[in-house]
C-alpha positions as CSV (number, residue, x, y, z in Angstrom):
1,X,175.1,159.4,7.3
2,X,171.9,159.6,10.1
3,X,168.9,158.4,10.3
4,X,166.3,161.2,12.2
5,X,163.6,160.0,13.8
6,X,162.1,163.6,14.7
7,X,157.9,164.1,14.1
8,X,159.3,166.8,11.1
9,X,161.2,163.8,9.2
10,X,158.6,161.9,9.4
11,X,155.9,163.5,8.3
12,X,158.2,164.7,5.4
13,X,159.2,161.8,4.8
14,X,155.8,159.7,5.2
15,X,158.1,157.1,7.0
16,X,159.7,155.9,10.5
17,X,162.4,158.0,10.1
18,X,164.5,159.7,7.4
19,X,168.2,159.4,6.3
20,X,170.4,161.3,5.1
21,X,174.0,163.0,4.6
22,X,175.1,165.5,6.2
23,X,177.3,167.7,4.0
24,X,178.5,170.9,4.5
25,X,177.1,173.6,3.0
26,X,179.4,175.4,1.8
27,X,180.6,172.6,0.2
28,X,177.5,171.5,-1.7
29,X,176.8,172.5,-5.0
30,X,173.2,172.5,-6.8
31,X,172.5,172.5,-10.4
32,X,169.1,172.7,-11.5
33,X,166.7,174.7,-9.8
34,X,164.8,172.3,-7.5
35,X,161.2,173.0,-5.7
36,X,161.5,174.2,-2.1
37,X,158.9,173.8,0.9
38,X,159.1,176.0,4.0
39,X,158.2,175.0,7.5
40,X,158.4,176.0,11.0
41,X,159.8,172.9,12.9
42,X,159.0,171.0,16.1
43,X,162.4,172.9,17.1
44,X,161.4,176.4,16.5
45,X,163.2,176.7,13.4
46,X,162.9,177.3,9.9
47,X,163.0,173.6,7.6
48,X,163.6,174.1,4.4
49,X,162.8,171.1,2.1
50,X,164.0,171.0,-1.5
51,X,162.4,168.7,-4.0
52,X,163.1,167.4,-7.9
53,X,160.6,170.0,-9.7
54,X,160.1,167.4,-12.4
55,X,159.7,164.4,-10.3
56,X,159.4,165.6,-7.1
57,X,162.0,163.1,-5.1
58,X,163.1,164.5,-2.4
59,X,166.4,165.9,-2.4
60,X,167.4,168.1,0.4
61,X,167.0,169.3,3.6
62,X,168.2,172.9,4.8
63,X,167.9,174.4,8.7
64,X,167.7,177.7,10.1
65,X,169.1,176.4,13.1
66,X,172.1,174.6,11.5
67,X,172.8,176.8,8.7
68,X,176.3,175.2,8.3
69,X,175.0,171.3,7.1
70,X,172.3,170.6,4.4
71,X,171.5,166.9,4.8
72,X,171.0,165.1,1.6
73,X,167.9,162.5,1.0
74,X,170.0,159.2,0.7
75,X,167.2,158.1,-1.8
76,X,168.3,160.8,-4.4
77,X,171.7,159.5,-4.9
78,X,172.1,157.3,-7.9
79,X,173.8,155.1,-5.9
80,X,172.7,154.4,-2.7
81,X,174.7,151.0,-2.4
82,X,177.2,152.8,0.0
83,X,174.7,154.4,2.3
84,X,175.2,153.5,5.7
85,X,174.4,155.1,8.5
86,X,176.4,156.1,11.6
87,X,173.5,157.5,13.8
88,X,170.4,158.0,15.0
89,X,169.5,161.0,15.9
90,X,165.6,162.3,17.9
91,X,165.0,159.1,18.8
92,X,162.9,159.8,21.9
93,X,160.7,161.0,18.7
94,X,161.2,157.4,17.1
95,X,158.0,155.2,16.7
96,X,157.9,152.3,19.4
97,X,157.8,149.7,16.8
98,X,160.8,150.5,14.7
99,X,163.7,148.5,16.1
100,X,167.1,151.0,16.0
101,X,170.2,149.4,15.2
102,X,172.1,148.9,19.2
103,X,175.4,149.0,16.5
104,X,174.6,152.2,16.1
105,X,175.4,155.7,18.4
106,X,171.5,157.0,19.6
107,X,170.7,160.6,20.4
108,X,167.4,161.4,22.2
109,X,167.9,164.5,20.6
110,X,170.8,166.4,17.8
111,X,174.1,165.7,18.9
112,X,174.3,169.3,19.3
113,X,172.1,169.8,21.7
């Protein structure tokens, strides 16, 4: 469970930062056929950004870089009660006036890289 505070999130996400969970993907299933956005990210990459067709909640997030995770909008689950996140990831990207959790693990960038 992350929040990422990367320019892409939060422009999709017309916030500070966005959260999520990051799922495998092989391990997700979808039913329904929801909306999908394509753009080229800050990285270089391909974002993918899948969306309710009726509503139009955001509901996932795919990358061409990390192929292998989808992260999951935390706001699409019907229960958000447990969400809590672990991480926060880009925050060199992270607005000055947002004050990150010092509980929580920061990465300038992805873990990954």
């Amino acid at each position: 469970m992350i929040n990422c505070h990367c320019e892409d999130c939060q422009l999709a996400s017309g916030a500070p930062f966005a959260s999520g969970i990051v799922v495998r993907t092989a391990d997700l299933q979808i039913s329904g056929t929801p909306r999908s956005h394509a753009v080229r990210a800050s990285s270089g990459g391909l974002t993918t950004r899948s969306f309710c067709a009726e509503c139009g909640t955001p509901l996932f997030t795919q990358s061409s870089t990390y192929p292998q995770v989808t992260s999951i909008r935390f706001p699409s689950l019907d229960d958000t009660s447990g969400f809590k996140p672990t991480l926060d990831i880009y925050t060199a990207s992270a607005q000055g006036w947002v004050c990150l959790d010092e509980a929580l693990p920061h990465f300038p960038q992805s873990p990954q890289q």
